[in-house]
mmCIF file of the N, C-alpha and C atoms, coordinates in Angstrom:
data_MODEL
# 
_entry.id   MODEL 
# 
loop_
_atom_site.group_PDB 
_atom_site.id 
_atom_site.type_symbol 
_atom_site.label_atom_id 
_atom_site.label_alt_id 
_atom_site.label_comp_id 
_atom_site.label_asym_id 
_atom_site.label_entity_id 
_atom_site.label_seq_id 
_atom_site.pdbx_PDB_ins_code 
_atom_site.Cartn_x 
_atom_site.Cartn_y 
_atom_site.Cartn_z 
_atom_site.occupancy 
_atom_site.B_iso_or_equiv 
_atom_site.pdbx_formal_charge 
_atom_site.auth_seq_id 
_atom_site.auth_comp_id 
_atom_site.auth_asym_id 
_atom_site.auth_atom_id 
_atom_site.pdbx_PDB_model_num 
ATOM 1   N N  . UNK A 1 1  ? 90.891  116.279 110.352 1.00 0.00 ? 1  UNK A N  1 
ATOM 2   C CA . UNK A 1 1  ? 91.900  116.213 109.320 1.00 0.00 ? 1  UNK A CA 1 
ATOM 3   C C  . UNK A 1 1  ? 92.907  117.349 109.519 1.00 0.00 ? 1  UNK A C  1 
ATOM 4   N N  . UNK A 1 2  ? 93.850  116.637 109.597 1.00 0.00 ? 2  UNK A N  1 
ATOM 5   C CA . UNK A 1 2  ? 95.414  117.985 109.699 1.00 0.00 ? 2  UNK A CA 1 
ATOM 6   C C  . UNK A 1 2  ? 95.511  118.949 108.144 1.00 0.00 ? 2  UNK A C  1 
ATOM 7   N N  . UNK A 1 3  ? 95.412  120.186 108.131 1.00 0.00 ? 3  UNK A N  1 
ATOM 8   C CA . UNK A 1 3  ? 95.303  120.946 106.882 1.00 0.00 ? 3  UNK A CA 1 
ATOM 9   C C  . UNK A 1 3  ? 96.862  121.778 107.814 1.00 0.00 ? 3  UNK A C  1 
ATOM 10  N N  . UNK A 1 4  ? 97.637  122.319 106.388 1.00 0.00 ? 4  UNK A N  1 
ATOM 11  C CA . UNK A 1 4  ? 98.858  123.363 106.995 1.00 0.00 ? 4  UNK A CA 1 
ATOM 12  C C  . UNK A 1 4  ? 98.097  124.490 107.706 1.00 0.00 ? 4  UNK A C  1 
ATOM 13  N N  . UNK A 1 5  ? 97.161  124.743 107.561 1.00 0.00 ? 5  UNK A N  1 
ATOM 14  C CA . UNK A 1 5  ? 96.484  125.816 108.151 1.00 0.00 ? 5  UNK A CA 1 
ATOM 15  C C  . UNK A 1 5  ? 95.870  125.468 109.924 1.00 0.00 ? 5  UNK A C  1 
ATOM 16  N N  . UNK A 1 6  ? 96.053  124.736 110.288 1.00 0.00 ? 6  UNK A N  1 
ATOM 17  C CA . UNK A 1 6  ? 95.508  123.971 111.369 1.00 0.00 ? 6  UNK A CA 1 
ATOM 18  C C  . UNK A 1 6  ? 95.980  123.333 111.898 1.00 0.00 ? 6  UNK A C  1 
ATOM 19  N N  . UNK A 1 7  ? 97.858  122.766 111.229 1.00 0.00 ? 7  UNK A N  1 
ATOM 20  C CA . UNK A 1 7  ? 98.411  121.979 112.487 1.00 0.00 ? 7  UNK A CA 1 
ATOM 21  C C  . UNK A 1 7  ? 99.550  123.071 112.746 1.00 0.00 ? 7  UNK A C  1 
ATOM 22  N N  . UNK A 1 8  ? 100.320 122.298 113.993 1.00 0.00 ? 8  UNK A N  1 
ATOM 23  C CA . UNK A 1 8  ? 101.396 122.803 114.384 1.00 0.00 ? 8  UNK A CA 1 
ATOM 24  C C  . UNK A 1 8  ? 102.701 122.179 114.762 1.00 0.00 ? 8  UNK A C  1 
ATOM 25  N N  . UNK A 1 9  ? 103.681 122.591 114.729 1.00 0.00 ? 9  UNK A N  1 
ATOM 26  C CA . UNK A 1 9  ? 104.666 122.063 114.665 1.00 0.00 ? 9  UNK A CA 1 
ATOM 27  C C  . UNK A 1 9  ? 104.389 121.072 116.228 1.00 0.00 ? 9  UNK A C  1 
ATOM 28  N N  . UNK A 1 10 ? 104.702 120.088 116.728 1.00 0.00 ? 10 UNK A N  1 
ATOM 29  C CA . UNK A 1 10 ? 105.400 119.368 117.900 1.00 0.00 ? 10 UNK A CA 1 
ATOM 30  C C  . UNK A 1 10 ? 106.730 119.332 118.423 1.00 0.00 ? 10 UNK A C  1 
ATOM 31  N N  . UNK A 1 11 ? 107.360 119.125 117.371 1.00 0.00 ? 11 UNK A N  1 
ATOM 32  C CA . UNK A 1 11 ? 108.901 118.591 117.193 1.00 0.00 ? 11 UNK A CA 1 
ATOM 33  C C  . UNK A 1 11 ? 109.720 118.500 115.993 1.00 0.00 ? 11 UNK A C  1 
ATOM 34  N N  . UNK A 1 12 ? 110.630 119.080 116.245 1.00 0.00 ? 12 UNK A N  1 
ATOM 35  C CA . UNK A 1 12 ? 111.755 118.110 114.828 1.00 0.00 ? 12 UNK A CA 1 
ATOM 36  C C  . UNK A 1 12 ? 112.879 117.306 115.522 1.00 0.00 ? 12 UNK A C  1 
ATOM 37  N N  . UNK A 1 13 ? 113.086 116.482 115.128 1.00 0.00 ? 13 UNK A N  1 
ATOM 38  C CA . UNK A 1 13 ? 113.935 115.574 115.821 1.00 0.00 ? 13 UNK A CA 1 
ATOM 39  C C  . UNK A 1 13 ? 115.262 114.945 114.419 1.00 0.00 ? 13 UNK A C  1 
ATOM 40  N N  . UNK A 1 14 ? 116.238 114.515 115.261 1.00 0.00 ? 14 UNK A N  1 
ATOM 41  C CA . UNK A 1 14 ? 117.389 113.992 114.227 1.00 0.00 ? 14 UNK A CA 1 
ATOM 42  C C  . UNK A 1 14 ? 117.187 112.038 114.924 1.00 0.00 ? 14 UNK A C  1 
ATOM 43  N N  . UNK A 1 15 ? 116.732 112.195 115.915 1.00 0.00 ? 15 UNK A N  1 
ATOM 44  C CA . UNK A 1 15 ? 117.090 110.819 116.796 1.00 0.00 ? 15 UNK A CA 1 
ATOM 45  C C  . UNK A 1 15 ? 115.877 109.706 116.261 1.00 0.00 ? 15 UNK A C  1 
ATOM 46  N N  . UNK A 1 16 ? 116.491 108.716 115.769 1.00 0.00 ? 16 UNK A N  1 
ATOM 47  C CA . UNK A 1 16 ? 115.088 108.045 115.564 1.00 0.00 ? 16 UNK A CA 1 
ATOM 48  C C  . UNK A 1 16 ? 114.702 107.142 116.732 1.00 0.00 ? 16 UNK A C  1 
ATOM 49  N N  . UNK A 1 17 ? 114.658 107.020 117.658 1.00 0.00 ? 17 UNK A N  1 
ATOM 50  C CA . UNK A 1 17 ? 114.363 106.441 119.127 1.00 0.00 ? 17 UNK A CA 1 
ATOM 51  C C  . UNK A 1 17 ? 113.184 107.576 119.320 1.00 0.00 ? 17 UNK A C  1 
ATOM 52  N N  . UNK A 1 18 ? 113.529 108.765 119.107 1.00 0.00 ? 18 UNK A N  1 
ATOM 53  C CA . UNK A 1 18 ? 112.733 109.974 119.987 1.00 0.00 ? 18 UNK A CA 1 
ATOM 54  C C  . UNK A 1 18 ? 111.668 110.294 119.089 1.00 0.00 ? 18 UNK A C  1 
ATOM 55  N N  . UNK A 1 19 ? 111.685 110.055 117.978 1.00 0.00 ? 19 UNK A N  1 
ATOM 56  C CA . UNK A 1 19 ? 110.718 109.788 116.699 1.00 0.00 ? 19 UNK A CA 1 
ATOM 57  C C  . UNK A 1 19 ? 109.827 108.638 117.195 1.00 0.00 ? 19 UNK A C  1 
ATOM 58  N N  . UNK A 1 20 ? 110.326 107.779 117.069 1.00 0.00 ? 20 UNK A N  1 
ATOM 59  C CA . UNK A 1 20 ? 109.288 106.722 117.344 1.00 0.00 ? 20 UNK A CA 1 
ATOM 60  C C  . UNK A 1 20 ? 108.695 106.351 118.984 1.00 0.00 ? 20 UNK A C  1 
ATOM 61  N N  . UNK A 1 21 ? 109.247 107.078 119.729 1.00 0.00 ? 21 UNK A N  1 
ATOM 62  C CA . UNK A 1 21 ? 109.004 107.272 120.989 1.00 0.00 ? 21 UNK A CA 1 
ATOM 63  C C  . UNK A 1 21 ? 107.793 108.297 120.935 1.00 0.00 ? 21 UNK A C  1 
ATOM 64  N N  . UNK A 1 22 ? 107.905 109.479 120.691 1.00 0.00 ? 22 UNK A N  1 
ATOM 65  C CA . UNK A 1 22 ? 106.678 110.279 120.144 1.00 0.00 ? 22 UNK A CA 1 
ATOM 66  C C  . UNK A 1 22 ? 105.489 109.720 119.620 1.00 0.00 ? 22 UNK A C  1 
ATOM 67  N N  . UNK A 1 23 ? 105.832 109.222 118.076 1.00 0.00 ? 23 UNK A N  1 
ATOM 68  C CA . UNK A 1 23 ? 105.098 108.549 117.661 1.00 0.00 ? 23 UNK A CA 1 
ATOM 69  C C  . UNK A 1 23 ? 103.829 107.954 118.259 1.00 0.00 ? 23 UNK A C  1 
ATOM 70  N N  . UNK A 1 24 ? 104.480 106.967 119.057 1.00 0.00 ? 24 UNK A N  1 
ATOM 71  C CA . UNK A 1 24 ? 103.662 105.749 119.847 1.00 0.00 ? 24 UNK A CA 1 
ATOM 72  C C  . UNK A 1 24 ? 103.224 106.382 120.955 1.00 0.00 ? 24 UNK A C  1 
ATOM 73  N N  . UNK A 1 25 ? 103.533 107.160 121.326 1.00 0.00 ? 25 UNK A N  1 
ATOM 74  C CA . UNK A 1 25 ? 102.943 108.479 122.863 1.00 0.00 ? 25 UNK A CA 1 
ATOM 75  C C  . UNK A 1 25 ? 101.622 109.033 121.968 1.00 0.00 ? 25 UNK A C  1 
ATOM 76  N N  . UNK A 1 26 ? 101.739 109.557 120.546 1.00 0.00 ? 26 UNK A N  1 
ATOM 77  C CA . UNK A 1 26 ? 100.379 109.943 119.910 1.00 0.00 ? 26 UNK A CA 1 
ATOM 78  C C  . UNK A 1 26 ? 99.431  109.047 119.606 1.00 0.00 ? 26 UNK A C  1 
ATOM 79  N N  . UNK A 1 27 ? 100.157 107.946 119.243 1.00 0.00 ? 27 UNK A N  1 
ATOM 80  C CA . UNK A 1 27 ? 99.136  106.811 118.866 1.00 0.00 ? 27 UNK A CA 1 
ATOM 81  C C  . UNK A 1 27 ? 98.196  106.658 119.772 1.00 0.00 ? 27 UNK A C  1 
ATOM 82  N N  . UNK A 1 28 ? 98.787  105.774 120.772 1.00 0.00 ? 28 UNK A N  1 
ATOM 83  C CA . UNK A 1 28 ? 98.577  105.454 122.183 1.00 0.00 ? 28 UNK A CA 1 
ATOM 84  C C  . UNK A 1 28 ? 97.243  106.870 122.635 1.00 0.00 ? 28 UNK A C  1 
ATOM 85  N N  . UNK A 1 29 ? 97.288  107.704 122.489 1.00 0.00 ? 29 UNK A N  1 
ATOM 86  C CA . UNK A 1 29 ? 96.322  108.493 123.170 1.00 0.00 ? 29 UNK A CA 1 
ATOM 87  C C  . UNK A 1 29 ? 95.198  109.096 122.052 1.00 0.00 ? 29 UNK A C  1 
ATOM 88  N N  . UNK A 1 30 ? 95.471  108.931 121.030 1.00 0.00 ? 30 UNK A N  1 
ATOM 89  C CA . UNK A 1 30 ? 95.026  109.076 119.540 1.00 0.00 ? 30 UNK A CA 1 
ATOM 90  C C  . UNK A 1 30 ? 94.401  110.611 119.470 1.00 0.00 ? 30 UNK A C  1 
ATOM 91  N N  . UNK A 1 31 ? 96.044  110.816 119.180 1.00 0.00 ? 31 UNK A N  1 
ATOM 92  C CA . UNK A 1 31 ? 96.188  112.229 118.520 1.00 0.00 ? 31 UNK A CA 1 
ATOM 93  C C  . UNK A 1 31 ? 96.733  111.947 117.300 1.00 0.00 ? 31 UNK A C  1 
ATOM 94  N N  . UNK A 1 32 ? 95.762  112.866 116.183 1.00 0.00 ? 32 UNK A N  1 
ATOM 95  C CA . UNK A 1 32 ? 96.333  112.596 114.935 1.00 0.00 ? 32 UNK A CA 1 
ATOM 96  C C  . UNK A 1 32 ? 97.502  113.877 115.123 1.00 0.00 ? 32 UNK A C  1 
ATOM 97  N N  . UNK A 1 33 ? 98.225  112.959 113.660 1.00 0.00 ? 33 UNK A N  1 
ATOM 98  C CA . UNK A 1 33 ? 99.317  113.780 113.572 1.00 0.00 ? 33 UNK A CA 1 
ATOM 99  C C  . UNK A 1 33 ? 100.121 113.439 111.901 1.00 0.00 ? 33 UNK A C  1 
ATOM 100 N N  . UNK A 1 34 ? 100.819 114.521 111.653 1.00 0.00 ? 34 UNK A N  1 
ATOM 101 C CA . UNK A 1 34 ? 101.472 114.462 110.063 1.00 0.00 ? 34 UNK A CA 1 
ATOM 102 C C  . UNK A 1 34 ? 103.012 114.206 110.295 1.00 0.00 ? 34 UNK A C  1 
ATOM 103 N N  . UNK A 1 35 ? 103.521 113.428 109.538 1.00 0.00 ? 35 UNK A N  1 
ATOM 104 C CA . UNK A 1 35 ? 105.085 113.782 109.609 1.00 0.00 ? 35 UNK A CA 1 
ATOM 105 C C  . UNK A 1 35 ? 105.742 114.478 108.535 1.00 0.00 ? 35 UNK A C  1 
ATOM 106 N N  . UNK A 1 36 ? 106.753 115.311 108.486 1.00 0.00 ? 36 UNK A N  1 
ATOM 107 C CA . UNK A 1 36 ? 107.154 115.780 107.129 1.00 0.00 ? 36 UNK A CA 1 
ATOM 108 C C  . UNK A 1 36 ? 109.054 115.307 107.245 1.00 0.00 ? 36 UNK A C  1 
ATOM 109 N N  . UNK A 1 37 ? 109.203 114.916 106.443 1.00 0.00 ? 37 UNK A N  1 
ATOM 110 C CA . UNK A 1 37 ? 110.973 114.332 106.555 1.00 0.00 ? 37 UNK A CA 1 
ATOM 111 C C  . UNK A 1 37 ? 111.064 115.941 105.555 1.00 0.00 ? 37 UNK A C  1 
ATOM 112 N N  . UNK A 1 38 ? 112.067 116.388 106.677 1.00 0.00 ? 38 UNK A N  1 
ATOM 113 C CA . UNK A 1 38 ? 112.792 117.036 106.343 1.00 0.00 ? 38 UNK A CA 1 
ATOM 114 C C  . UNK A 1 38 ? 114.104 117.170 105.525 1.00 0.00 ? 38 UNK A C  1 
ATOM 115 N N  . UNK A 1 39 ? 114.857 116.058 105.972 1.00 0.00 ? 39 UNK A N  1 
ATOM 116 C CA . UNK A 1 39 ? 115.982 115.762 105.065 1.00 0.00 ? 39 UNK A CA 1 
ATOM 117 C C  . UNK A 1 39 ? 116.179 114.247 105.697 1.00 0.00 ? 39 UNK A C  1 
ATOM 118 N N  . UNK A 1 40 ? 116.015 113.677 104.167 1.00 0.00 ? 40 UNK A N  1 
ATOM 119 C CA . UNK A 1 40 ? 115.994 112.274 104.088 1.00 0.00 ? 40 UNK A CA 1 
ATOM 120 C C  . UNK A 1 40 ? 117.399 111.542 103.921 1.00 0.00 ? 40 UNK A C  1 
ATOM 121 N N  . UNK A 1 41 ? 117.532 110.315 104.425 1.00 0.00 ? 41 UNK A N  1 
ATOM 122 C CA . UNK A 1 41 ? 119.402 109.976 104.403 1.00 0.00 ? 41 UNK A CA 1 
ATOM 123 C C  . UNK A 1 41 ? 118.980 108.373 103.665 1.00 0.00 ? 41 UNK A C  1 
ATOM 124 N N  . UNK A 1 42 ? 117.316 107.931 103.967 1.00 0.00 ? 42 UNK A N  1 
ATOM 125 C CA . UNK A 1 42 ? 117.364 106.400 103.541 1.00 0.00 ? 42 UNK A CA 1 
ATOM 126 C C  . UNK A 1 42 ? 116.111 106.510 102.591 1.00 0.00 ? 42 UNK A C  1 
ATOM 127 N N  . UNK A 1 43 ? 115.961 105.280 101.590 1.00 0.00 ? 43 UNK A N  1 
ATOM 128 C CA . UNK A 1 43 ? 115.275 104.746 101.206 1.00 0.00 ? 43 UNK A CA 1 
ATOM 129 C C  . UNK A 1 43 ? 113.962 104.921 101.773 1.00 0.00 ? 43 UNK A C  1 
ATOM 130 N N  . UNK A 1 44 ? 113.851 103.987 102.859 1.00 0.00 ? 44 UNK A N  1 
ATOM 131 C CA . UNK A 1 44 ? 112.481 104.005 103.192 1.00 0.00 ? 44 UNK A CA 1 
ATOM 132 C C  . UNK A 1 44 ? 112.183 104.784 104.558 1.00 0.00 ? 44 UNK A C  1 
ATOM 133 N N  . UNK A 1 45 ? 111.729 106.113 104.241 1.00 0.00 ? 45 UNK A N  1 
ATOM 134 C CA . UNK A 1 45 ? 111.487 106.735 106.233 1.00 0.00 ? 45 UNK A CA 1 
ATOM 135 C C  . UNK A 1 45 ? 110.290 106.070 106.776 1.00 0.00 ? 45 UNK A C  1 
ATOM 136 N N  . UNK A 1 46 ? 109.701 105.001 106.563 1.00 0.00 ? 46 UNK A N  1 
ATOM 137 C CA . UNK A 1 46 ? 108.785 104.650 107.270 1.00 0.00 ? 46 UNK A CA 1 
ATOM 138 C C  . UNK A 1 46 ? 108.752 103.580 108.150 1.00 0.00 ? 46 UNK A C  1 
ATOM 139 N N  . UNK A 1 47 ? 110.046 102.727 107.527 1.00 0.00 ? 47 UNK A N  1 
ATOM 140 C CA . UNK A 1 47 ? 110.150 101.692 108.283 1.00 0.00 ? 47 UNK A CA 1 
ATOM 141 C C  . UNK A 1 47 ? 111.214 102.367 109.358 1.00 0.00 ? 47 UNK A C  1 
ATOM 142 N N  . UNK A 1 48 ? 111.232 101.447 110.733 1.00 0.00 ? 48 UNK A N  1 
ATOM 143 C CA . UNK A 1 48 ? 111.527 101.191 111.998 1.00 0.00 ? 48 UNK A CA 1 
ATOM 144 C C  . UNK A 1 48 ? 112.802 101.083 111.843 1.00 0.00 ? 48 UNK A C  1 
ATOM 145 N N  . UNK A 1 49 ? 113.843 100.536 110.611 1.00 0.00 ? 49 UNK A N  1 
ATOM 146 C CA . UNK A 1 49 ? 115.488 100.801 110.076 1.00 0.00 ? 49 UNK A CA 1 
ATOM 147 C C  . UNK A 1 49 ? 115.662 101.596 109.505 1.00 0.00 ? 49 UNK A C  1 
ATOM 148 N N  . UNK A 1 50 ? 114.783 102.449 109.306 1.00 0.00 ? 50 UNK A N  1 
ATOM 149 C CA . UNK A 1 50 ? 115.470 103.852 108.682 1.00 0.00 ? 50 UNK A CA 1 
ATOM 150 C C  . UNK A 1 50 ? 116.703 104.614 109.372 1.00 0.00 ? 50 UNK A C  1 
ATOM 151 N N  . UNK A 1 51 ? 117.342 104.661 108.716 1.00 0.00 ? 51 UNK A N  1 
ATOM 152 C CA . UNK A 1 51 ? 118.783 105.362 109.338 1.00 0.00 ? 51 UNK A CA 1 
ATOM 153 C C  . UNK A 1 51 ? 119.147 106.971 109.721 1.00 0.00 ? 51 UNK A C  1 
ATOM 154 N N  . UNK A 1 52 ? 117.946 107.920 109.646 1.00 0.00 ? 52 UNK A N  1 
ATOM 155 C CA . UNK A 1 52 ? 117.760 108.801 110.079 1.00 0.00 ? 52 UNK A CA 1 
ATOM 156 C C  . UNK A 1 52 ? 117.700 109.775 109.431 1.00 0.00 ? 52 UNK A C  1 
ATOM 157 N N  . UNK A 1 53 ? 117.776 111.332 109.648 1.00 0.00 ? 53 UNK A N  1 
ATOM 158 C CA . UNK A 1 53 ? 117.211 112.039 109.065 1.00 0.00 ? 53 UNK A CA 1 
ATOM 159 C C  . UNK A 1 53 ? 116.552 113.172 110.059 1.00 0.00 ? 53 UNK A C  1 
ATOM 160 N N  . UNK A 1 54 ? 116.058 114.582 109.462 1.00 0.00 ? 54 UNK A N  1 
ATOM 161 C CA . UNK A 1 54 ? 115.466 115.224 109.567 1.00 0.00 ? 54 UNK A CA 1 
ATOM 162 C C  . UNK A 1 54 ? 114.319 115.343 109.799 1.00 0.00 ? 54 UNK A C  1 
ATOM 163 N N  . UNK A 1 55 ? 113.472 114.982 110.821 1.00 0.00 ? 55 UNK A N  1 
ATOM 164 C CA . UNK A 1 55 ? 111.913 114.521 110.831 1.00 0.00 ? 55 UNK A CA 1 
ATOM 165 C C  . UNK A 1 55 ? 110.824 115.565 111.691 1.00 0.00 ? 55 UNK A C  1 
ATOM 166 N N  . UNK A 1 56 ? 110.097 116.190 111.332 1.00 0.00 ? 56 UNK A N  1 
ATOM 167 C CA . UNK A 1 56 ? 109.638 117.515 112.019 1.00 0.00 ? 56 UNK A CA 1 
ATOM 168 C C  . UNK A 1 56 ? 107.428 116.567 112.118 1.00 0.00 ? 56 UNK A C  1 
ATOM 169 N N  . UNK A 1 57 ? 107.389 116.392 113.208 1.00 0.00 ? 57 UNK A N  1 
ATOM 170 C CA . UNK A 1 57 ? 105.865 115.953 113.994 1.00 0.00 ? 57 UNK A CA 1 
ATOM 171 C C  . UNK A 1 57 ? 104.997 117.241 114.043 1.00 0.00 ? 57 UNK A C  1 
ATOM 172 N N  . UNK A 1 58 ? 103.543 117.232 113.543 1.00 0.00 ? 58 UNK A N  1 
ATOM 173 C CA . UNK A 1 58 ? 102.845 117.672 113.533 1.00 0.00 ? 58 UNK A CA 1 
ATOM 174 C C  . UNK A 1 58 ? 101.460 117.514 113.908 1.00 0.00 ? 58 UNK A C  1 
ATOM 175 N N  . UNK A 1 59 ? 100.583 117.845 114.853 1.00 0.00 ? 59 UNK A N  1 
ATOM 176 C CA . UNK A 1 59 ? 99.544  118.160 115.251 1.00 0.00 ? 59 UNK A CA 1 
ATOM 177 C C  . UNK A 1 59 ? 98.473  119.209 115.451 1.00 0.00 ? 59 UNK A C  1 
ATOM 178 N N  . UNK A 1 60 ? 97.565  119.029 115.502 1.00 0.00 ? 60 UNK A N  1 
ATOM 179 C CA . UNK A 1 60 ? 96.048  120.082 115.335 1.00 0.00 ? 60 UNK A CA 1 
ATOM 180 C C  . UNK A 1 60 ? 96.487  121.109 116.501 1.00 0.00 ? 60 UNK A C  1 
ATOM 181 N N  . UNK A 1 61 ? 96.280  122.074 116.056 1.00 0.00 ? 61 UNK A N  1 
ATOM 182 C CA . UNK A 1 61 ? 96.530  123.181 116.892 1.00 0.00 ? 61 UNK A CA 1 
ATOM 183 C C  . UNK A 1 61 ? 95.758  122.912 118.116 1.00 0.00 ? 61 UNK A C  1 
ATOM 184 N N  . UNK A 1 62 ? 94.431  122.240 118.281 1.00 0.00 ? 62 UNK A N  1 
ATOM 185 C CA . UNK A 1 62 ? 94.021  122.409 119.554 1.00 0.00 ? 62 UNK A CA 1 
ATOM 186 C C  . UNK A 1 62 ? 94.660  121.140 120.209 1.00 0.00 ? 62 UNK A C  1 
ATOM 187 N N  . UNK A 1 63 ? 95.390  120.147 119.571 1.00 0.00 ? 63 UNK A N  1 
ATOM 188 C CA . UNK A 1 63 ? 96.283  119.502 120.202 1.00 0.00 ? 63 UNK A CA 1 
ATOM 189 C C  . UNK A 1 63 ? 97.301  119.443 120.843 1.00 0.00 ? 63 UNK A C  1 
ATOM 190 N N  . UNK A 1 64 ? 97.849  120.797 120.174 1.00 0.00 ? 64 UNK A N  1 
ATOM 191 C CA . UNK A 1 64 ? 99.483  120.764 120.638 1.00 0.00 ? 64 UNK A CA 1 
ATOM 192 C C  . UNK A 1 64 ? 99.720  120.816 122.111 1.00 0.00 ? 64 UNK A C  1 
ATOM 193 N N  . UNK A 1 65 ? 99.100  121.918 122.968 1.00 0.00 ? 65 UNK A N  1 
ATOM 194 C CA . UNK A 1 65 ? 99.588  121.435 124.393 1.00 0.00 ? 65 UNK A CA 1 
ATOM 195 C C  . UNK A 1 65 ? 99.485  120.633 125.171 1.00 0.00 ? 65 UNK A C  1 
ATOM 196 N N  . UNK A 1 66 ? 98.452  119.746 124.663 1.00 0.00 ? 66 UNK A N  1 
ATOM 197 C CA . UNK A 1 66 ? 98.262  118.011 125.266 1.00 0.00 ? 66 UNK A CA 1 
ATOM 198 C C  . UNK A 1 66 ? 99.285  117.132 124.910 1.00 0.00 ? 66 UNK A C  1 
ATOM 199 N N  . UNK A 1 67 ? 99.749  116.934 123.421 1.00 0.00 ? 67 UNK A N  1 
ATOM 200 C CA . UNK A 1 67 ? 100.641 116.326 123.110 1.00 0.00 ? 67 UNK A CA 1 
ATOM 201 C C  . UNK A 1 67 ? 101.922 116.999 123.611 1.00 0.00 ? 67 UNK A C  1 
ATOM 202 N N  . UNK A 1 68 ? 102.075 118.479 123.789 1.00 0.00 ? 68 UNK A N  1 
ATOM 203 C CA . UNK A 1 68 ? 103.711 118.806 124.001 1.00 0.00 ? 68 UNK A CA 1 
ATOM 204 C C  . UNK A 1 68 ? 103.895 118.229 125.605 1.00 0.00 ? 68 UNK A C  1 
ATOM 205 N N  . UNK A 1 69 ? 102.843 117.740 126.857 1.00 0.00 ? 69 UNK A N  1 
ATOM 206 C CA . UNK A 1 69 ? 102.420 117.474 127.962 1.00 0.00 ? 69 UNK A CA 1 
ATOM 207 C C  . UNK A 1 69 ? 102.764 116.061 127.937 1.00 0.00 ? 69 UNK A C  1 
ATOM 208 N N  . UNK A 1 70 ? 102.261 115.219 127.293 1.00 0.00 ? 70 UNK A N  1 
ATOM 209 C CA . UNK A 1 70 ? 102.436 113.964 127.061 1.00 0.00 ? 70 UNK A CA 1 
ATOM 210 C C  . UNK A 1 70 ? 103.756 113.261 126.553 1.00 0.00 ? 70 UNK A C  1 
ATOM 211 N N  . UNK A 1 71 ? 104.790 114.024 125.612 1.00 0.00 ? 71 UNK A N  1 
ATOM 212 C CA . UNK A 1 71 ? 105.764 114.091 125.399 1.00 0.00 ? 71 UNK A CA 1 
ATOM 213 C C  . UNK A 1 71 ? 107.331 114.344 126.607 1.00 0.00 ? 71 UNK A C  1 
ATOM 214 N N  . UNK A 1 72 ? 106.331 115.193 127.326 1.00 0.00 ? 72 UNK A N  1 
ATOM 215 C CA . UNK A 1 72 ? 107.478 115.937 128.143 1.00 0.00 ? 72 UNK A CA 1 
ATOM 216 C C  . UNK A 1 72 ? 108.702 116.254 127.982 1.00 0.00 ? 72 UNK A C  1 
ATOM 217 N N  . UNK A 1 73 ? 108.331 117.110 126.618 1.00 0.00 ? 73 UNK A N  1 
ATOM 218 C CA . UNK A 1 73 ? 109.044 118.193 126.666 1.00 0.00 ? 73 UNK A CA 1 
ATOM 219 C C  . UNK A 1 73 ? 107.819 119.617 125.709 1.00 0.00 ? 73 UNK A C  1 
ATOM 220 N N  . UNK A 1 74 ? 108.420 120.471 126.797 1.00 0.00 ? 74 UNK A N  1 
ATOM 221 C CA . UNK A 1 74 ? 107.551 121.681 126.427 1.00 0.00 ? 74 UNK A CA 1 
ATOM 222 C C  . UNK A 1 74 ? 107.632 122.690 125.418 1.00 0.00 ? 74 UNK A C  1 
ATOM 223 N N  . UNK A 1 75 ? 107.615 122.418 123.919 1.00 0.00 ? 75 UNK A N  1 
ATOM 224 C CA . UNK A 1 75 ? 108.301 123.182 122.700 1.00 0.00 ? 75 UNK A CA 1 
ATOM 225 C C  . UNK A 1 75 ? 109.189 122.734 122.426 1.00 0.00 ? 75 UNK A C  1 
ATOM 226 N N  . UNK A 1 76 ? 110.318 121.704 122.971 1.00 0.00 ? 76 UNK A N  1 
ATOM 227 C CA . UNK A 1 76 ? 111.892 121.807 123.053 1.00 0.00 ? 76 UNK A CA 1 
ATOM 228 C C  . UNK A 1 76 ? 111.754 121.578 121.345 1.00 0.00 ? 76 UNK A C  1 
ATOM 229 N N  . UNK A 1 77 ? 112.884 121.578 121.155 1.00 0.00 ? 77 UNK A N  1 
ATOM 230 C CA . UNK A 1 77 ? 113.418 121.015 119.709 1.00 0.00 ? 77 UNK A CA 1 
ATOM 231 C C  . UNK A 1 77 ? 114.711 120.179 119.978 1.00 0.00 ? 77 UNK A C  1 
ATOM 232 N N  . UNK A 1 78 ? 114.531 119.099 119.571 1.00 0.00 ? 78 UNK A N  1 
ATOM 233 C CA . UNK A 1 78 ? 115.873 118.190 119.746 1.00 0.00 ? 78 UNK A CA 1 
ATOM 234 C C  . UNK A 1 78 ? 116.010 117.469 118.292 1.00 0.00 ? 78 UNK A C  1 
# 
């Protein structure tokens, strides 16, 4: 279970392609993970038409350098 005390940042992203590109890279290898919308622009951030926004990915600290590996990119922030 992801507690604030135990995960870590991945990413914040503005792009929703690179959001859901992530996403499905964690799924796919099943790393849990939290999302926090940072700054919201739609209705619904969960669906796949959400129009974008502020979106910051989170994972278990002993996750993060597998997932930042799998991602390929190393810390970046985009």
């Amino acid at each position: 279970m992801l507690h604030i005390f135990n995960r870590r940042e991945l990413c914040v992203t503005f792009s929703q392609q690179e959001y859901w590109r992530i996403l499905d890279i964690l799924k796919q290898n099943s790393i849990p993970y939290t999302v926090r919308i940072l700054q919201q622009n739609g209705p619904d951030f969960t669906s796949r038409d959400y129009p974008g926004g502020e979106r910051g990915v989170y994972v278990h600290k002993n996750d993060l350098e597998r997932a930042r590996a799998l991602i390929g990119r190393a810390g970046a922030r985009y």
